[in-house]
N, C-alpha and C positions, 0 to 999 in steps of 0.2 A: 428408501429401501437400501440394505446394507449388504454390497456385492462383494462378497472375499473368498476367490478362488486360495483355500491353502495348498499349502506344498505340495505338487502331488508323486505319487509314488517315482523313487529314481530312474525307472525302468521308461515310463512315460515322460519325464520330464530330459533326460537322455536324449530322446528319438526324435529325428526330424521335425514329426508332428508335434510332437509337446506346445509350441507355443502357438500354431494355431487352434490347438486345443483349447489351451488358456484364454486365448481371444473368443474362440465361443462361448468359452463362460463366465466370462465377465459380460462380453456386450448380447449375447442373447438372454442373461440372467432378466427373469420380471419377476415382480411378485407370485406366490403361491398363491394366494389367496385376493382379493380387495382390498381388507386391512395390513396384507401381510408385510414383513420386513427384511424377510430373508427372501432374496434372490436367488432364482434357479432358472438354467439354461433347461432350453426347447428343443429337443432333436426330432428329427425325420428317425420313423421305424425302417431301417434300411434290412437287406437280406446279411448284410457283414455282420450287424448287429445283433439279429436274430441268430444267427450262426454260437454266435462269442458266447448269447446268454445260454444257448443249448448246451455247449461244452460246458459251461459253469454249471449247469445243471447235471449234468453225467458227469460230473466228477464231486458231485454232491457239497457244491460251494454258494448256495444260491436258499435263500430259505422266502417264504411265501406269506406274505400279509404283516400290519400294521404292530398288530400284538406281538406276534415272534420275534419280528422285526425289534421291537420294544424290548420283550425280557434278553433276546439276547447279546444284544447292545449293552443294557445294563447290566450283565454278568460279565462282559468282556471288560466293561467299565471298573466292575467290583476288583477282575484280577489283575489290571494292570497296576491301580492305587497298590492292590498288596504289593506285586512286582516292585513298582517304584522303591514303595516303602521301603524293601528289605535290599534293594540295590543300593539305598542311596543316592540317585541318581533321576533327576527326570527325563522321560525320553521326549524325543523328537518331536515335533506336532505335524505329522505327516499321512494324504490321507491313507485308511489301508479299509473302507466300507465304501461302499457304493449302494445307494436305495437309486433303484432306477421304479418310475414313479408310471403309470396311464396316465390318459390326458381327462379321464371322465369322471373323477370323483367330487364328493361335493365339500363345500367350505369347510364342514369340521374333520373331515379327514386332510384336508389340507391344514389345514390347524395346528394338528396332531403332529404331521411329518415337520412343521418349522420348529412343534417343540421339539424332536430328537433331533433335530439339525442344531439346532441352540445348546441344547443340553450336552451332546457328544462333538460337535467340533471341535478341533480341525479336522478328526481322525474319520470321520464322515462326511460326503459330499453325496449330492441329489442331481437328479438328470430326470429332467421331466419329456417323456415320448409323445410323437404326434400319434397316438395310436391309444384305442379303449381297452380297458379291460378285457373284453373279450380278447380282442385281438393279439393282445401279450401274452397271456395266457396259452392260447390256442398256439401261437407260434414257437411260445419257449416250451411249456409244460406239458403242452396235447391236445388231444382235441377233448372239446367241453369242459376246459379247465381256466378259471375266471382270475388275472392280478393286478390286482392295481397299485401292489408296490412287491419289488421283490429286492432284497438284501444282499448283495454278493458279499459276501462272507473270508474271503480269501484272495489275497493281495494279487496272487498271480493270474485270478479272475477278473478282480479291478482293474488291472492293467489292461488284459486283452478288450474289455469292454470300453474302456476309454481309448485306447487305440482304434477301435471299432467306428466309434463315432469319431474321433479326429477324420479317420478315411474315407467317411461317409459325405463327410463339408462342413460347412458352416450350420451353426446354431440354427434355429427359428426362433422370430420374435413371439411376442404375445402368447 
């Protein structure tokens, strides 16, 4: 299994927390999947947590499922190649997405999330919740509202959300 916390935003990496942060995701990192090879850390759904994702959702930085998650990953992909391109310049590998992930999905959507982990890192990082679909949903979105991955879109929402969990403690294994 291949565990590589990238760079992550200065804002978090700055802050006291940052390196227990880091250490929860390296040593709570397990596999997605049985076969998988990308490791991701295990958080407790704490109330800070839920909080952080609410604000990322009212301020419309948080986008809902596998697919979205997908095209719009790969159209931020498509502008930064142009970017680069025309800058001359390649930037940073720093992360600025966040897939915060349920704990109740089945293998092939776990599959699915190690390929946009693979495909888009470093600029993405995963964080897998003790918590189901319903319960993610219901706390960040509404009530009767089902996610088993939501995208934070917006570095200023990565931040709060990984600050969230650094406050929260330690990773969970398995």
């Amino acid at each position: 299994m291949r565990v590589e916390v990238p760079q992550l935003p200065r804002p978090v990496e700055n802050d006291p927390r940052g390196p227990s942060l880091v250490r929860c995701l390296t040593e709570g990192a397990r596999p997605l999947w049985p076969g998988g090879e990308v490791g991701v850390a295990r958080f407790p759904f704490g109330p800070g947590l839920a909080e952080a994702l609410r604000r990322a959702r009212d301020a419309g930085q948080v986008a809902r499922g596998l697919e979205t998650a997908r095209a719009r990953l790969a159209a931020e992909e498509r502008g930064l190649r142009l970017a680069d391109r025309r800058s001359g310049v390649a930037r940073g590998a720093r992360v600025s997405r966040l897939l915060v992930l349920a704990d109740d999905g089945v293998e092939r959507f776990y599959r699915h999330v190690e390929t946009l982990l693979r495909r888009h890192g470093p600029r993405v990082l995963a964080v897998r919740l003790e918590a189901d679909a319903v319960t993610l949903g219901e706390r960040v979105l509404g009530p009767g509202q089902l996610a088993r991955l939501l995208l934070l879109e917006h570095k200023d929402a990565v931040c709060a959300v990984l600050l969230a969990l650094a406050s929260q403690g330690t990773g969970a294994g398995g």
